[in-house]
N, C-alpha and C positions, 0 to 999 in steps of 0.2 A: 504494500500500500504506500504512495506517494504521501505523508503525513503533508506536508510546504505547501502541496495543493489545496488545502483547507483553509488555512487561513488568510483573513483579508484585512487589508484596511478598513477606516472606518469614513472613507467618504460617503456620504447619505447620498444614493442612486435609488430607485426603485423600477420593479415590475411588475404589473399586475396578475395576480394567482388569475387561474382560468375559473370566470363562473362565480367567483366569491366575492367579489364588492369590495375587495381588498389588496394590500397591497403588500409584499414579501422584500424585504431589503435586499439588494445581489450583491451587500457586504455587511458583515455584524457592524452592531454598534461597537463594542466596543472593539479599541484602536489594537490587534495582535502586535505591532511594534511594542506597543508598551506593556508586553508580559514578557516574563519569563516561565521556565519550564521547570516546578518543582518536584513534580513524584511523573514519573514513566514507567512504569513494572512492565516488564518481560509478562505474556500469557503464562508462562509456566509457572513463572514465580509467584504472581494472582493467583493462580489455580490454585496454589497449593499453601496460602497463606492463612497462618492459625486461626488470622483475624474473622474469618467465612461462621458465621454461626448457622450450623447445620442442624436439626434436629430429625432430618427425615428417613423413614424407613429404606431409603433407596439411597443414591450414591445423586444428587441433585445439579451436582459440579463435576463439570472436567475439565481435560488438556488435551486439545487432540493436535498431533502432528502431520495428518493426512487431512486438515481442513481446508477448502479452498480459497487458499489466501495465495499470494505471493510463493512463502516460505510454508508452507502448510503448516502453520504456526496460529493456535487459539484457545482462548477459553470459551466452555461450552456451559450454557446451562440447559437443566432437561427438566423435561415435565411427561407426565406418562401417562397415557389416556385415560382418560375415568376416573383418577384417583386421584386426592386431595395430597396438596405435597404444601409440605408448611415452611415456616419465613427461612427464609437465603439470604444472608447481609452480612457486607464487610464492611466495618465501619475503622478510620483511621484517623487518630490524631498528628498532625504531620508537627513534626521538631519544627522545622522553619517556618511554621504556625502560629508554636507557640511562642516565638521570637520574635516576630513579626505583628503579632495580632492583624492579621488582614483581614478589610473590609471588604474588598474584591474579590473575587475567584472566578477562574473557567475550567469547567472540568470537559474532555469528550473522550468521544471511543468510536469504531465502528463497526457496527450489526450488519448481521445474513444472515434472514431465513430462510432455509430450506423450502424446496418446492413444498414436499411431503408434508409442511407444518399441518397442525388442526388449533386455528384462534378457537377458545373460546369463546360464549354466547358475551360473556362481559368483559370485564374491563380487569387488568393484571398490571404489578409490578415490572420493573426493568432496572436490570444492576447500571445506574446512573445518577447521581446525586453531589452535593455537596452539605453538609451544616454545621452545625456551631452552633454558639451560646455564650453562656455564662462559664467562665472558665472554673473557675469556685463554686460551682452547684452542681451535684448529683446533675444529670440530664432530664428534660422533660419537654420534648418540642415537635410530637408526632401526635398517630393517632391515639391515642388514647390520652392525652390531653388538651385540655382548656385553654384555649387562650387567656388568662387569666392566671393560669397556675404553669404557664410556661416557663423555664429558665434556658431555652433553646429554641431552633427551628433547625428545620427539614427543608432540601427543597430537593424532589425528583424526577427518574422519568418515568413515567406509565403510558400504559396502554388502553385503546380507549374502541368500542364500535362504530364505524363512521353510519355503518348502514342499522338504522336502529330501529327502521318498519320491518325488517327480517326477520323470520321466525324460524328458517329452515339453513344450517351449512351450504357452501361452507360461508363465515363471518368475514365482513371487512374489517381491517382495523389499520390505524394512525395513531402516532405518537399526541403525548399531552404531558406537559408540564406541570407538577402539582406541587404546591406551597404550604406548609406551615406557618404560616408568619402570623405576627399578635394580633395586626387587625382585620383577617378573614371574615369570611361572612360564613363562618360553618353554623349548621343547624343541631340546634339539641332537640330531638323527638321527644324524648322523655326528661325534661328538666328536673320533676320532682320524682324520680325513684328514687327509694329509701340505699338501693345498690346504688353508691356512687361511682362504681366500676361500672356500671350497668349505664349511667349518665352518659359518663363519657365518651363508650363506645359509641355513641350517635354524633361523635363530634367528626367533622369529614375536614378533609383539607379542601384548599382551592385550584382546583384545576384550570387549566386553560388549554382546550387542543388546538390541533393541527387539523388541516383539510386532505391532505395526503396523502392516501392508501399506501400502507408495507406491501409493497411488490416481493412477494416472494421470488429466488432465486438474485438478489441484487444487495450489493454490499451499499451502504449509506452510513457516510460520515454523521455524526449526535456532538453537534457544540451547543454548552449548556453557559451563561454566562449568572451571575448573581452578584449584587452589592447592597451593602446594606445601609439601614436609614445613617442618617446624620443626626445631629443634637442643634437645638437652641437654649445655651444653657444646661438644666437638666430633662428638657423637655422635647421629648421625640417625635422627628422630622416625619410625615409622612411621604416619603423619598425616595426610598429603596425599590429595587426594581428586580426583577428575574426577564432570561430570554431563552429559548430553545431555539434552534434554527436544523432544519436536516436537511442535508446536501447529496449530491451526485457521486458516482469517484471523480469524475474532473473537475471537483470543487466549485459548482455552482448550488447557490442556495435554491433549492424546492419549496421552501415553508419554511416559515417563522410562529413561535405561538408566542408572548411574554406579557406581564403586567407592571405598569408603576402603582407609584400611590404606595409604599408596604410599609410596615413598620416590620420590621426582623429583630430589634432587638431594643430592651427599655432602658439600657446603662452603656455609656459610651466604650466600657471594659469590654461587650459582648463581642465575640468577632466571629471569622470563621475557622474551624479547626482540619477541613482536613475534606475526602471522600468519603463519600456512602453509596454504595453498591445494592440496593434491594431488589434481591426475585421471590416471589408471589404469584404464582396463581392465582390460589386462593380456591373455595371451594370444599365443601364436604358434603355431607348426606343432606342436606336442612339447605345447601346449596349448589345444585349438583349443574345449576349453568357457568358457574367458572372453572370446571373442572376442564381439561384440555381435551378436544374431540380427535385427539390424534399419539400418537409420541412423538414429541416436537422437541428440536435442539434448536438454541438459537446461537451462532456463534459471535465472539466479542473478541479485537483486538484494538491494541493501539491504543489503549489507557494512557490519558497526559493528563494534568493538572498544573493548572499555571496559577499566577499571581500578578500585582502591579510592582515590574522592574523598580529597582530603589531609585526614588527623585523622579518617579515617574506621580501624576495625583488623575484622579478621577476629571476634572476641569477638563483638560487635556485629551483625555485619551475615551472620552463617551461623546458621541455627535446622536441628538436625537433629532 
């Protein structure tokens, strides 16, 4: 894979998507001159990192050296027809994270599905993400918290149905961007159950998709960009911003999804710490439409995560 082909400037050009009433940048916002490259892991050494929190009865990760990459070099995650396969997440606090305290980050990688895949009827995680928090607080900034009782946020990538009148396989699906941050609009279903575990599981993040069908059999570049609020005093910016964008291999932007307006964090200490990786299906007996309608591998290489180069600031290096 040509990585250099990926990235772009940030002169604001646009093109219009086909059919959407909108409009796709044909270069990120934010300026790649002013990143550097802090974590690159090798597929193997991904694959095989303690950090992966597995719990499944099956083997839910691999390595495979006969994938169709370049180098047949990749990490694979698996999901297997009909049965419910529980959380996949690597989560990493980076040293030069905690040195740095960055407000910025870009994280990407790039996925190929197999012709063979089977989407499920709904919607699934995808090992893509970044977050952070409060560096001095246990963590609290996904789903099963409250905006309110956050010391963290999330942001990842998921998967989403584009075709959602469908009732019969196989499913369309496109990527979606989804957000933890303090001032979402998540719904509580049940505000007063006496289970406050039971509350907050109706707490949802905030999504935003893409118009873009996964063409199976095609490899596509995932740049994920995130920055987080700023301060007036001690009182938090509504600022911060998140962008996905999915590309071609010859590095032209297909799609963009992103939102401003965020607040990601309520103390100027909070920053970001690192990657996060989640695969999910999701699905059990009580849910048996996100269970996979196939044995489906999706393969992943080409993990980079960047930062803002020293003496580089946000002013600069984001054109909206």
């Amino acid at each position: 894979m040509i990585r250099s082909a990926f990235l772009f400037a940030a002169a604001l050009s646009f093109l219009p998507t086909l059919g959407s009433g909108e409009i796709v940048p044909t270069e990120t916002y934010l300026n790649d001159k002013c990143l550097v490259s802090v974590w690159a892991p090798d597929s193997d050494t991904l694959a095989h990192d303690l950090k992966w929190k597995q719990k499944s009865s099956f083997d839910r990760l691999g390595y495979k050296d006969n994938a169709p990459t370049a180098d047949g070099d990749a990490l694979v995650t698996i999901a297997r027809k009909g049965l419910p396969g529980s959380l996949l997440r690597h989560k990493d606090k980076l040293k030069i994270a905690k040195e740095r305290a960055p407000v910025v980050a870009r994280i990407e990688t790039s996925i190929f599905v197999p012709d063979d895949s089977g989407f499920n009827y709904s919607n699934a995680k995808m090992p893509l993400g970044i977050w952070g928090g409060d560096p001095g607080a246990n963590f609290c900034g996904a789903g099963l918290c409250p905006p309110d009782e956050q010391t963290g946020f999330t942001v990842r990538l998921t998967r989403t149905r584009l075709d959602r009148d469908d009732r019969k396989p196989p499913f369309t699906h496109g990527l979606r961007i989804y957000s933890y941050h303090l001032n979402r609009g998540g719904t509580v279903k049940n505000p007063t159950a006496e289970d406050n575990k039971a509350r907050k599981r109706t707490l949802k993040g905030d999504g935003t998709p893409m118009k873009t069908p996964l063409e199976p059999g095609v490899w596509y570049r995932v740049i994920m960009d995130v920055g987080l609020n700023s301060f007036t005093g001690d009182k938090p910016n509504a600022d911060g911003w998140m962008d996905a964008y999915l590309l071609d291999d010859q590095g032209s932007i297909l799609d963009h999804a992103g939102k401003t307006g965020l607040i990601y964090r309520r103390a100027p200490d909070w920053h970001i710490f690192g990657p996060v990786l989640t695969d999910l299906w999701g699905g059990d007996e009580t849910r048996p439409q996100n269970l996979p309608l196939a044995d489906t591998v999706i393969y992943y290489e080409d993990y980079e995560m960047f930062l803002l180069a020293p003496g580089k600031t946000l002013e600069t290096c984001l054109s909206r």
